[in-house]
N, C-alpha and C positions, 0 to 999 in steps of 0.2 A: 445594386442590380435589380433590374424591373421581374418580376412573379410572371414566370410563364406557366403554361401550360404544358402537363409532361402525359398523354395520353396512353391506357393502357389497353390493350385489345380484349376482347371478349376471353373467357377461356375456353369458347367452343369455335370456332367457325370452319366456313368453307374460304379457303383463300383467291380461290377469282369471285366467288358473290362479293368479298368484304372488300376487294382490291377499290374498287369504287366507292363506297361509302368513306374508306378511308382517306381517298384523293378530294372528295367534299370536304369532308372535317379539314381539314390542312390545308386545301386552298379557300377556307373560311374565314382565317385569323391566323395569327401569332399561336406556334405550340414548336416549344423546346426539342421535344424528344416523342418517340414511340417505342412503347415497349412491347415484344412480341409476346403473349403470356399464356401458353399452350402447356395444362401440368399435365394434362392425361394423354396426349401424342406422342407418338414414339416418333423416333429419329429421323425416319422418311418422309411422315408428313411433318415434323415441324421443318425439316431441310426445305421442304416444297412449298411451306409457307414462307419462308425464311426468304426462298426465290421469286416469288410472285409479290410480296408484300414491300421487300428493302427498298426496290428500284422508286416505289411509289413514295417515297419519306425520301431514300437519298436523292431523289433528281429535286424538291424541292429545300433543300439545303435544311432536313428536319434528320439529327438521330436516328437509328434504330437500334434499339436494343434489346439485347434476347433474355429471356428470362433462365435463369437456374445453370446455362451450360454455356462457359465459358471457351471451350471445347469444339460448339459449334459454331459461337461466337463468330470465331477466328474462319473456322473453315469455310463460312457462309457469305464472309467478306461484312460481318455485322461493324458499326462500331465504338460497340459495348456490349457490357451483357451484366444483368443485375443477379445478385444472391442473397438469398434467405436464410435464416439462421440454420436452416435444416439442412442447407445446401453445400456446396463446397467452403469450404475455410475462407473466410476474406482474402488472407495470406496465398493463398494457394493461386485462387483467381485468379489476383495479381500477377502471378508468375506466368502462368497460364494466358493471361491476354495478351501480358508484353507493357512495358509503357505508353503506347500508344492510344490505345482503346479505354475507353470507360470504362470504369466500375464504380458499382452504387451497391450499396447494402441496404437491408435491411436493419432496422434496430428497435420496433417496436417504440415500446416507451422507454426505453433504457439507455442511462446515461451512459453506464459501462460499456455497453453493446458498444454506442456511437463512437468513444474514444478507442476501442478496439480495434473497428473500423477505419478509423481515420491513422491510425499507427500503419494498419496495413497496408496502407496504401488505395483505401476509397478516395473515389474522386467525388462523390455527396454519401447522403448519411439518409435515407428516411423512415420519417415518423410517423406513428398511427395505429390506430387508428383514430380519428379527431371525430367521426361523428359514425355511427351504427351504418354496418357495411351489408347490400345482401351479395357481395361480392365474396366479402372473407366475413360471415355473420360471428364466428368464434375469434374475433381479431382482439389484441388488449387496448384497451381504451388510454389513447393521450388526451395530453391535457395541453392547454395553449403556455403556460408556466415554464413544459420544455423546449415548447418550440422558442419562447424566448429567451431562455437560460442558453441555449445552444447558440443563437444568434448573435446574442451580446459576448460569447465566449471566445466561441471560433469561427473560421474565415470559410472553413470547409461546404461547399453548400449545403443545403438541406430542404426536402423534398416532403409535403408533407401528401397523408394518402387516410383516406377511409372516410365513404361516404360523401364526398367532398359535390356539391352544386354551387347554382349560382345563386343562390337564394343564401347561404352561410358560409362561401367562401372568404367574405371578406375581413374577418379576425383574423384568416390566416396568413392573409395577407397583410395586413397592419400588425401581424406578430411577428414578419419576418420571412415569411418559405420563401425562398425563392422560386420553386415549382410547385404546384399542386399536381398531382397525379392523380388522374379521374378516368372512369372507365362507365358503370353505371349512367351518369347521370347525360354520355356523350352517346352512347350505343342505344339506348333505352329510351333516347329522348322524341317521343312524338312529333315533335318538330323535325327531325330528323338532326345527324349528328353536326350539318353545318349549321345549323343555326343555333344548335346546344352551345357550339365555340366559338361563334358571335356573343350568345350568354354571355358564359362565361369572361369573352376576354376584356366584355364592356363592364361586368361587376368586377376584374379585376384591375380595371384602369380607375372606375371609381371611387375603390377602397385604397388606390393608390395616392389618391388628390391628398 
């Protein structure tokens, strides 16, 4: 499987400013997935980003998926929705999304977490953080040992996330992720977000050779 890109959204925005930058980034290159990733919104506006944002991912055959609430997931026509340790149960999700929709966990660095996860019924597993986040600055530091412990092990994907550019992406790609999950380095990037995912998908074709 080729390393895509799995883009994450700011955790502040306005969803018709962002609605645009986001159809940049995506018709810039190759990206697997979007995650919508609103932790301080309550349920009205992430509903209304949930509205304005899916149609721009789903009409170019890219994921969208919702961060922490499985719940809305479903109700928003998402399809998937990621969880955190803090968040609902893996197990539960699962039930909660239905077989159809994705689910992705979180696992930190932790092998247990991953195998937890994967029992539950994750459809990927991610890791990280691989390099200093001002995203999640308090995130546990991974090491690239599990992203290849995990690759050589199981079949289940794996997503790796923290800190992640085009400058030091390409270990993780030569250790195996299948997706990088990057949020910083595509929002932030002076160049603007399409040409961060040109970056990007030209250092991951690279480290691919």
């Amino acid at each position: 499987m080729t390393c895509r890109l799995y883009l994450l959204t700011p955790p502040t925005l306005d969803p018709v400013e962002f609605a645009p930058r986001l159809a940049a980034a995506l018709d810039a290159g190759d990206v697997g997935a979007v995650q919508l990733r609103l932790k301080r919104a309550d349920d009205t506006a992430i509903c209304r980003a949930v509205d304005i944002l899916r149609p721009v991912a789903q009409s170019r055959d890219v994921a969208f998926l919702l961060n922490d609430r499985p719940d809305l997931a479903v109700a928003t026509g998402c399809d998937g929705a990621h969880v955190g340790q803090s968040d609902l149960a893996a197990a539960e999700a699962r039930r909660v999304l239905g077989p159809e929709r994705t689910l992705g966990v979180t696992c930190h660095a932790s092998r247990d977490l991953a195998f937890t996860a994967g029992e539950s019924g994750a459809d990927y597993v991610a890791f990280g953080a691989f390099f200093p986040s001002a995203t999640k600055p308090e995130a546990v530091p991974a090491d690239l040992e599990l992203l290849r412990w995990w690759v050589d092990l199981m079949e289940l994907p794996v997503v790796a996330i923290g800190g992640i550019d085009a400058n030091n992406c390409a270990k993780l790609v030569q250790a195996g992720a299948d997706f990088l999950a990057v949020s910083g380095a595509v929002w932030g990037s002076r160049a603007g977000p399409d040409q961060a995912v040109r970056d990007l998908n030209a250092a991951i074709a690279a480290a691919s050779q």
